[in-house]
SEMAR-814130 format. One line per 2 residues: number of its first residue (from 1); their letters; for each residue x, y, z of C-alpha. Coordinates in steps of 0.05 Angstrom, whole numbers, plus 5000, padded with zeros to 4 digits. Layout:
N
NUM> A> X Y Z ~ ...
//
This chain:
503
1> XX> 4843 4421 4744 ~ 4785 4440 4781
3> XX> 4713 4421 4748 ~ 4674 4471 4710
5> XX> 4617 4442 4761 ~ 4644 4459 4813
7> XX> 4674 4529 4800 ~ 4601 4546 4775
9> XX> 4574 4523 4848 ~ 4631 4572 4882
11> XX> 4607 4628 4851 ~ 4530 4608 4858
13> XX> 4551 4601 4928 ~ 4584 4673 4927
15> XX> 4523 4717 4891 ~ 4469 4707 4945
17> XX> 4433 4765 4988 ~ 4479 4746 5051
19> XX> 4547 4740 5028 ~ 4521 4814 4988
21> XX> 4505 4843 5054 ~ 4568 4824 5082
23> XX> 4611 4850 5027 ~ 4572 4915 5024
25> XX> 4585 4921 5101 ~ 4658 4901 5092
27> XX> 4668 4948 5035 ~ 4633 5007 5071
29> XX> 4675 4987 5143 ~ 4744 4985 5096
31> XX> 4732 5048 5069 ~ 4716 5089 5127
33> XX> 4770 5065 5168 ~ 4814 5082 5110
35> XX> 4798 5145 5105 ~ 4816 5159 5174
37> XX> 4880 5169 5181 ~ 4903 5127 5245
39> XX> 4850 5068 5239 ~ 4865 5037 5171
41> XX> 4842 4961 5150 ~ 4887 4923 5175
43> XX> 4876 4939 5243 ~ 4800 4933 5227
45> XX> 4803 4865 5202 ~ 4839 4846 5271
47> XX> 4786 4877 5310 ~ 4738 4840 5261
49> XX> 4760 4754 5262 ~ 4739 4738 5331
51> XX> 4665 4768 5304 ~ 4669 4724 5235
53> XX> 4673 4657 5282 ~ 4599 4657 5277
55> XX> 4600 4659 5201 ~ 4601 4608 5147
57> XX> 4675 4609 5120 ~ 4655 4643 5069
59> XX> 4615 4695 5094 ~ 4674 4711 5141
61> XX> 4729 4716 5086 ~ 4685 4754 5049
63> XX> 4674 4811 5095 ~ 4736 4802 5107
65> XX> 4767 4821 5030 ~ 4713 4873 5028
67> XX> 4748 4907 5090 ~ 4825 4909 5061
69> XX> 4789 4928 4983 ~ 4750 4977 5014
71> XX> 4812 5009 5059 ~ 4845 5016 4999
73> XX> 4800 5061 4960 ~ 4792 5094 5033
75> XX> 4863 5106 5043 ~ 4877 5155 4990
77> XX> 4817 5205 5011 ~ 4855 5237 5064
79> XX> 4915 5233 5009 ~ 4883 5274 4965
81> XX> 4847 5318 5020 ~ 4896 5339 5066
83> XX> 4959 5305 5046 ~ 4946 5259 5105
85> XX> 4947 5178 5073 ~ 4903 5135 5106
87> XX> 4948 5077 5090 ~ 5020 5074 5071
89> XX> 4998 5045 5002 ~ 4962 5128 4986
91> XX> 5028 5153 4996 ~ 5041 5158 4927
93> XX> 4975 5183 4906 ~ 4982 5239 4942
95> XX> 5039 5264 4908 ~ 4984 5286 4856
97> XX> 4923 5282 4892 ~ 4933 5334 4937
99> XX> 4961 5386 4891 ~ 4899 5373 4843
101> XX> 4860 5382 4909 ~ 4894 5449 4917
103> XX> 4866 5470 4857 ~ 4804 5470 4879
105> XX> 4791 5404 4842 ~ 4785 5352 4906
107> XX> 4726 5316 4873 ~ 4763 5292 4810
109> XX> 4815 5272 4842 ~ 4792 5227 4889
111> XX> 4737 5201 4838 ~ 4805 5182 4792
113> XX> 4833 5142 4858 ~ 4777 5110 4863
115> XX> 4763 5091 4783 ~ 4841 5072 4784
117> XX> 4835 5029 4853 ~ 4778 4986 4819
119> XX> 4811 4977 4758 ~ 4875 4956 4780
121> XX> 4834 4910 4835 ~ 4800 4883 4778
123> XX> 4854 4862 4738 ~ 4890 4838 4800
125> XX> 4832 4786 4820 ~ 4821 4765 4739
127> XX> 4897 4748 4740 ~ 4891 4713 4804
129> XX> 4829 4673 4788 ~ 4859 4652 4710
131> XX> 4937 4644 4718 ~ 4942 4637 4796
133> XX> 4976 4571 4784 ~ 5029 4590 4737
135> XX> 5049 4649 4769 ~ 5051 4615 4841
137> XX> 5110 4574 4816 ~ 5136 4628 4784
139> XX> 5147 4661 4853 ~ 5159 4596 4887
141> XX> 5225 4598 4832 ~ 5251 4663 4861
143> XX> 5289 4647 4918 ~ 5332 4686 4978
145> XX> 5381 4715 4928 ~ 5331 4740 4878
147> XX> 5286 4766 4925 ~ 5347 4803 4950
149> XX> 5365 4828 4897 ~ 5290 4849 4874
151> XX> 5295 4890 4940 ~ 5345 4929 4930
153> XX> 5326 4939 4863 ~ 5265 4973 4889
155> XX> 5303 5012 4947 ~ 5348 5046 4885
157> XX> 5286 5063 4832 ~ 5247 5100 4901
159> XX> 5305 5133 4924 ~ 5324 5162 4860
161> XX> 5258 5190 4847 ~ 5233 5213 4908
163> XX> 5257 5272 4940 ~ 5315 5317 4911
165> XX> 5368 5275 4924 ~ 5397 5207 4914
167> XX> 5450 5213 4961 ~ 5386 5236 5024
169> XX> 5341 5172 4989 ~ 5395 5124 5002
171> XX> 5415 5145 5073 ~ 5323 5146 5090
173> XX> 5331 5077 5056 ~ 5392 5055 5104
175> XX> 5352 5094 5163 ~ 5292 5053 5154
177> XX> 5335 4989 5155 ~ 5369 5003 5221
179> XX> 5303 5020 5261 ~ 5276 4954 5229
181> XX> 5326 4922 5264 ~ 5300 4943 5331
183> XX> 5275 4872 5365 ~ 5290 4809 5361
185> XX> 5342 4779 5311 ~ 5295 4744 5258
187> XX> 5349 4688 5255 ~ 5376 4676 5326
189> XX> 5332 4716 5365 ~ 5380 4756 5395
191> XX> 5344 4829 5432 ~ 5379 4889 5393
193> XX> 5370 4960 5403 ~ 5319 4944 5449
195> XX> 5345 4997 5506 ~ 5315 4961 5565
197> XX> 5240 4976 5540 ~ 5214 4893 5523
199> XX> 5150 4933 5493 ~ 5214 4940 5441
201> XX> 5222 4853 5446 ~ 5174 4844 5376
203> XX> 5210 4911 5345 ~ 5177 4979 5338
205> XX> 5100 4982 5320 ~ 5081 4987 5238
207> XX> 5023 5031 5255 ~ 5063 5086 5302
209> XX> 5124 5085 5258 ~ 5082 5102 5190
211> XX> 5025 5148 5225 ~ 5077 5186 5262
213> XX> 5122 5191 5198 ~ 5069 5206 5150
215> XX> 5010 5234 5182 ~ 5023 5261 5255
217> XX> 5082 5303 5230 ~ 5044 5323 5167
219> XX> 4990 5355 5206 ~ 5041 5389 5249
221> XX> 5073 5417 5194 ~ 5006 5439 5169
223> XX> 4977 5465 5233 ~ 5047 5508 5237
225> XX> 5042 5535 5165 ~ 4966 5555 5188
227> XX> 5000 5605 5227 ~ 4939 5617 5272
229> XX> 4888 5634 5221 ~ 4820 5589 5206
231> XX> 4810 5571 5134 ~ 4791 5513 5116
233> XX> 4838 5449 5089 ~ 4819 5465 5011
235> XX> 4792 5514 4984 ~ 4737 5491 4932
237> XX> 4704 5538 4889 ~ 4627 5554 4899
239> XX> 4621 5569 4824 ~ 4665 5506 4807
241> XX> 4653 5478 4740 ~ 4620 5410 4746
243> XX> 4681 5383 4694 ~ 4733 5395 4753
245> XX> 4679 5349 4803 ~ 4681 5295 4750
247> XX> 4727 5246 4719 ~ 4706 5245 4637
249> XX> 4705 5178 4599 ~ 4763 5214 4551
251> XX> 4810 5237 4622 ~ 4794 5158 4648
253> XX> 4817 5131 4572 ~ 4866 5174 4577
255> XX> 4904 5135 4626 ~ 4891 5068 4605
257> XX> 4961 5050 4586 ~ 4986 5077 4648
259> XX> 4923 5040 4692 ~ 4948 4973 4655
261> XX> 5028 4991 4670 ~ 5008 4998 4737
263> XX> 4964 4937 4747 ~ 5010 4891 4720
265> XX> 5070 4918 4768 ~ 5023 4913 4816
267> XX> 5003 4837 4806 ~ 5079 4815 4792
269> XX> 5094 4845 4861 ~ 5036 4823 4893
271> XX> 5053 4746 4877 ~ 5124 4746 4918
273> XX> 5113 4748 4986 ~ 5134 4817 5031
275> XX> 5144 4864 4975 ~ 5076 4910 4989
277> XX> 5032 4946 4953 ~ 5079 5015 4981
279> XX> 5134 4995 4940 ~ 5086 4973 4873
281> XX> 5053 5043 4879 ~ 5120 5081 4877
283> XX> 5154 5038 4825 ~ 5091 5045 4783
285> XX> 5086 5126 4795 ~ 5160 5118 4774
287> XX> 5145 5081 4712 ~ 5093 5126 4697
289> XX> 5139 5194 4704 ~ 5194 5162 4661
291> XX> 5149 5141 4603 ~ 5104 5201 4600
293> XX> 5119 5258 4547 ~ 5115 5316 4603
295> XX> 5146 5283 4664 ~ 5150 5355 4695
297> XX> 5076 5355 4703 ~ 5086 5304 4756
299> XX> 5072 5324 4825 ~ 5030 5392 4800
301> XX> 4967 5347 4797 ~ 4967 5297 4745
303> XX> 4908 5254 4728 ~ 4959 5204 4715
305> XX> 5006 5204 4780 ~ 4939 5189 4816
307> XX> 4920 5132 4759 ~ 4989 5105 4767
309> XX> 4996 5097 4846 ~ 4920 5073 4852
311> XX> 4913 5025 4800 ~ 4986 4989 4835
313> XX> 4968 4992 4903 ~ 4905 4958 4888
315> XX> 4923 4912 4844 ~ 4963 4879 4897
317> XX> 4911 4861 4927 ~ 4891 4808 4891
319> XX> 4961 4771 4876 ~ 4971 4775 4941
321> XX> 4921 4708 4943 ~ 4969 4678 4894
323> XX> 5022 4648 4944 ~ 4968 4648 5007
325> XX> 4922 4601 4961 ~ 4969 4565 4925
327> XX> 5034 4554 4981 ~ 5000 4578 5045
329> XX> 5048 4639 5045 ~ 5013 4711 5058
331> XX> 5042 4762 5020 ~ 5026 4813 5065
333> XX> 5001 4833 5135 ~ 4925 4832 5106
335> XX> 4941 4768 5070 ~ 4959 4739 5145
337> XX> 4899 4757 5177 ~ 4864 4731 5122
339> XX> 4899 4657 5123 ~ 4893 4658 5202
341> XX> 4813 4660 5189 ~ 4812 4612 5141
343> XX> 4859 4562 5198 ~ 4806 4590 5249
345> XX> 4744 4558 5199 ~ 4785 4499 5188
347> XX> 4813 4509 5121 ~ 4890 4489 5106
349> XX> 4916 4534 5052 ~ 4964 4506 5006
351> XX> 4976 4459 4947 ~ 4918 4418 4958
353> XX> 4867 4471 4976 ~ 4844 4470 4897
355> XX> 4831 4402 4902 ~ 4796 4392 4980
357> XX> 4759 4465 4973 ~ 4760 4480 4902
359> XX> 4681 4507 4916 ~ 4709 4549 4969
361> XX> 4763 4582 4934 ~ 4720 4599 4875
363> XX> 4667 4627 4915 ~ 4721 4667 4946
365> XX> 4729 4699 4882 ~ 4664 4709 4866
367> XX> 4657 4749 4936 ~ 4721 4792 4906
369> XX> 4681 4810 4835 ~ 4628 4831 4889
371> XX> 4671 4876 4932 ~ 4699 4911 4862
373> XX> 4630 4930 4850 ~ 4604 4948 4918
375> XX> 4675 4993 4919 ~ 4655 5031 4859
377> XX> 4582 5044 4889 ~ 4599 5054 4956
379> XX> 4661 5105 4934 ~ 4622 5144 4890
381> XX> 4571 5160 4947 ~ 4624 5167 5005
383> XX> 4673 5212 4966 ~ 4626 5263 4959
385> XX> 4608 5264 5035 ~ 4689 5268 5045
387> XX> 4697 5334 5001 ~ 4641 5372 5042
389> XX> 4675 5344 5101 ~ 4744 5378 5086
391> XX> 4711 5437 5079 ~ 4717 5449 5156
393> XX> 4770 5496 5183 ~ 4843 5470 5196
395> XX> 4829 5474 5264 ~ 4779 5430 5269
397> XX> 4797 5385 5212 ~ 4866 5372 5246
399> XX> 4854 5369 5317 ~ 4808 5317 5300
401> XX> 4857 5279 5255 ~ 4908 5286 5312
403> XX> 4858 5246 5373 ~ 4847 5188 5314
405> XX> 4916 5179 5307 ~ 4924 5172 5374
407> XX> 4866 5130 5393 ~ 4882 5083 5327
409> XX> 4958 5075 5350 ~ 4931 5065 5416
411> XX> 4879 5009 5397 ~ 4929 4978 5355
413> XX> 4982 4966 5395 ~ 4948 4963 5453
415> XX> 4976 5025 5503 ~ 5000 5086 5507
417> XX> 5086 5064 5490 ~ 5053 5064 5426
419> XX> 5039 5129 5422 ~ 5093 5154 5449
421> XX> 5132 5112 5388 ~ 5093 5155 5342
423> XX> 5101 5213 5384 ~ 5177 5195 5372
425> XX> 5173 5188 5298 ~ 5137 5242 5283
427> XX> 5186 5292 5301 ~ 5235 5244 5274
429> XX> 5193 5251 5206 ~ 5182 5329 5213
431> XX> 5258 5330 5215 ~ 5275 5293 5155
433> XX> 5228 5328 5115 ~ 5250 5404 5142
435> XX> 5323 5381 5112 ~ 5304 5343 5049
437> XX> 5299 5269 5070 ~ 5249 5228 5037
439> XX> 5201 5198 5099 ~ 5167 5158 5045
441> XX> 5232 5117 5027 ~ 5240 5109 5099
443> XX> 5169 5071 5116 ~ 5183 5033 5058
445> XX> 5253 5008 5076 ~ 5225 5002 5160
447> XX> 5174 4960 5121 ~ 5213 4912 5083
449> XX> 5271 4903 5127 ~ 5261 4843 5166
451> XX> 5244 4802 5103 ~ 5309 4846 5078
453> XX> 5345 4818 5130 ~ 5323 4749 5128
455> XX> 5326 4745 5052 ~ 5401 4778 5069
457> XX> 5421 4724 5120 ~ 5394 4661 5074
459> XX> 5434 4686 5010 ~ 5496 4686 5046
461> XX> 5483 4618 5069 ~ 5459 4606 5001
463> XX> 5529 4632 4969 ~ 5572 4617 5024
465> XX> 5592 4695 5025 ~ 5627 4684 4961
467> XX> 5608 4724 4912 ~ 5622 4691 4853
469> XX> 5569 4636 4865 ~ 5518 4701 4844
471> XX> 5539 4660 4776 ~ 5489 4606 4788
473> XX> 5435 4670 4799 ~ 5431 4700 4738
475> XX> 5362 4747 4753 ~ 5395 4763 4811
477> XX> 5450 4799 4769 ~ 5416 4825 4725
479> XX> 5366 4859 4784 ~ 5440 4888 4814
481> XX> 5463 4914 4744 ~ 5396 4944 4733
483> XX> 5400 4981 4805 ~ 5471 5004 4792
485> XX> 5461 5040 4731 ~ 5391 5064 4755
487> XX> 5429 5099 4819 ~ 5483 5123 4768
489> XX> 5437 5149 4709 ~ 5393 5183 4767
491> XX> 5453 5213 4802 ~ 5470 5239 4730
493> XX> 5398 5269 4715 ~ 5388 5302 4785
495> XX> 5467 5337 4767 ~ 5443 5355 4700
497> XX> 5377 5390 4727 ~ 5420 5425 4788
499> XX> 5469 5453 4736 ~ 5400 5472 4694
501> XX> 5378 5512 4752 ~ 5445 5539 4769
503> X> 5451 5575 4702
//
């Protein structure tokens, strides 16, 4: 156990007037280049190590975490706005968002994001700093198979709630698979699919796949539907009631039991490494839907939907730090950067770190209680500028949207083949969508599929290919039961609501 000494001189360390300034600018930088679709933190906090070498250590992890915190209360302003995420993680909020926004109510919705975001984050880093332990070797437990089967578990609950279909969600889900196989083999590093191109060598671009998919073919579909005529992105009342530009303390109360459904998906995902804060947003959305008394209302503009996706997303976050603290292992591609920083400053993450940097650490999270606060201060003053921003034509709004998403794709992986990637996958996206297929479930499964893959390839070694040894994994069963009669009762429900319509 760490002494009470010396977590008390971490977080002495953490509340001075520099490490502030640096969280404030971090926070601020995160949610900016969140909100612009294209940019997003992750590719910020690349830009950003080689200028933390400079820093103390933890000055430079700190503006670090204030970046990715920030980026995610960024990400789900162009959600909400224009249907545009700024991440992959606002996916899910804007299946409520931005029909709230359509209502002329783009203020509330966004201020619920961000209320959700913090609260979920909050939670996140108070599990993290408590119980980070406990539930480190609770994820260091779930190996290959259970992993696996966790996976697919998660591929069956998104595809049988997003989009119309079951049947189109599992074939985006296989989709996504086979483009993540583009690359080198993650086991023998065998080229695949590669074509010739050896831009293609490390597999196709994150950032062009999911901007193309999800925002480049968005905005063509919205600059299409414009049909030539200026008005701007949402339409918000002049007379608008000042209820529909605020979030009450009864609407935020209101979703407490949802906020706390989806912060603790959120952390339990968060702690196993490669799962993302995408999948914890939808599978909390999905929990949310199930359990609520008017599940129709989802997707019309439900305080709730927004609450749900938010507080997951975010709450990721945090338990991400779980395995990168505890085993060295990042959980994600922001939990990477972060751990090649901290080898950069000379700190080994791992077991020992407790013990050899214990003042470190809890300094760390002192700079994270910071970067909650700074979120909710620097989010209430930059959503407003947001909603006057939107108010610009389509034209404008769009074209503009369009050169960010090119110069981000371009910065980020560093030429033009990236764009034309995008370029690619956005008219890949735009198709799926015109016929019914889910892009979302797509991303997700391009996302997780080489640790899909590499989970795949180490169970079969694991079990020999025999099936029966699944005996000796008995979560792992149970997660492949659970998906089975989750595809089967959702094939049921979408047959029962067809035949609904049909009479």
């Amino acid at each position: 156990m760490v002494d009470l000494s010396v977590i008390l001189a971490g977080f002495a360390d953490a509340f001075t007037l520099t490490n502030l300034l640096f969280v404030f600018a971090g926070v601020a930088l995160g949610q900016l280049v969140g909100a612009i679709p294209g940019i997003g933190p992750v590719m910020a906090m690349a830009i950003a190590i080689p200028f933390t070498f400079a820093l103390s250590p933890l000055a430079a992890i700190a503006f670090l975490m204030g970046i990715n915190k920030g980026g995610l209360v960024g990400g789900a302003v162009p959600a909400v706005l224009i249907n545009t995420p700024g991440t992959p993680d606002a996916a899910a909020t804007a299946l409520d968002g931005h029909p709230l926004a359509k209502q002329g109510k783009p203020e509330k919705a966004t201020k619920m994001a961000l209320f959700a975001s913090v609260t979920g984050d909050t939670v996140s880093d108070i599990v993290l700093i408590t119980v980070s332990a406990p539930l480190a070797v609770l994820a260091l437990r779930m190996g290959p198979v259970e992993v696996l089967a966790l996976m697919i578990f998660a591929f069956t609950v998104i595809a049988g709630l997003i989009g119309n279909s079951v049947t189109k969600g599992v074939i985006a889900a296989a989709l996504g698979l086979l483009c993540a196989t583009v690359g080198l083999d993650p086991e023998h590093a065998t080229p695949r699919f590669y074509f010739g191109w050896f831009e293609l060598y490390d597999g196709l671009p994150l950032a062009a796949v999911a901007i193309g998919m999800l925002a480049f073919s968005e905005i063509i579909r919205r600059i299409i539907a414009s049909r030539g005529i200026a008005r701007p992105a949402i339409e918000i009342p002049r007379d608008q009631d000042r209820a529909d530009r605020r979030v009450s303390f009864a609407e935020y109360w209101a979703c407490r039991y949802v906020m706390a459904r989806g912060a603790a998906i959120g952390t339990a995902l968060g702690a196993l490494p490669g799962i993302g804060s995408t999948a914890a947003a939808f599978m909390s959305y999905a929990a949310a839907k199930r359990a609520d008394k008017d599940p129709d209302s989802f997707g019309k503009g439900n305080l709730k939907g927004i609450a749900a996706a938010e507080s997951a997303n975010s709450a990721v976050m945090g338990a991400n730090l779980i395995p990168l603290l505890t085993l060295g292992i990042p959980g994600s591609i922001g939990a990477a950067l972060i751990i090649s920083a901290l080898v950069i400053h000379g700190i080994q993450p791992g077991p020992l770190l407790f013990e050899q940097q214990g003042r470190l650490v809890y300094g760390l999270f002192g700079a994270m209680i910071m970067a909650n606060v700074m979120n909710l201060i620097v989010g209430q003053l930059g959503l407003r500028l947001w909603t006057r921003v939107v108010r610009a034509p389509e034209a404008v709004v769009f074209s503009s949207a369009i050169l960010l998403c090119i110069a981000g794709v371009a910065l980020s992986t560093g030429g033009l083949f990236g764009v034309a990637i995008m370029l690619i996958f956005a008219a890949l996206g735009y198709a799926m969508t015109s016929f019914g297929y889910s892009v979302v479930i797509f991303i997700i499964a391009f996302f997780l599929g080489d640790r899909f893959e590499r989970s795949l390839s180490q169970a079969l070694v694991i079990t020999n290919g025999e099936p029966s040894a699944l005996i000796d994994h008995p979560v792992a069963i149970l997660l492949i039961l659970v998906s089975l009669i989750s595809l089967w009762r959702f094939g049921l429900s979408r047959r029962r609501a067809a035949a609904g319509d049909a009479s």
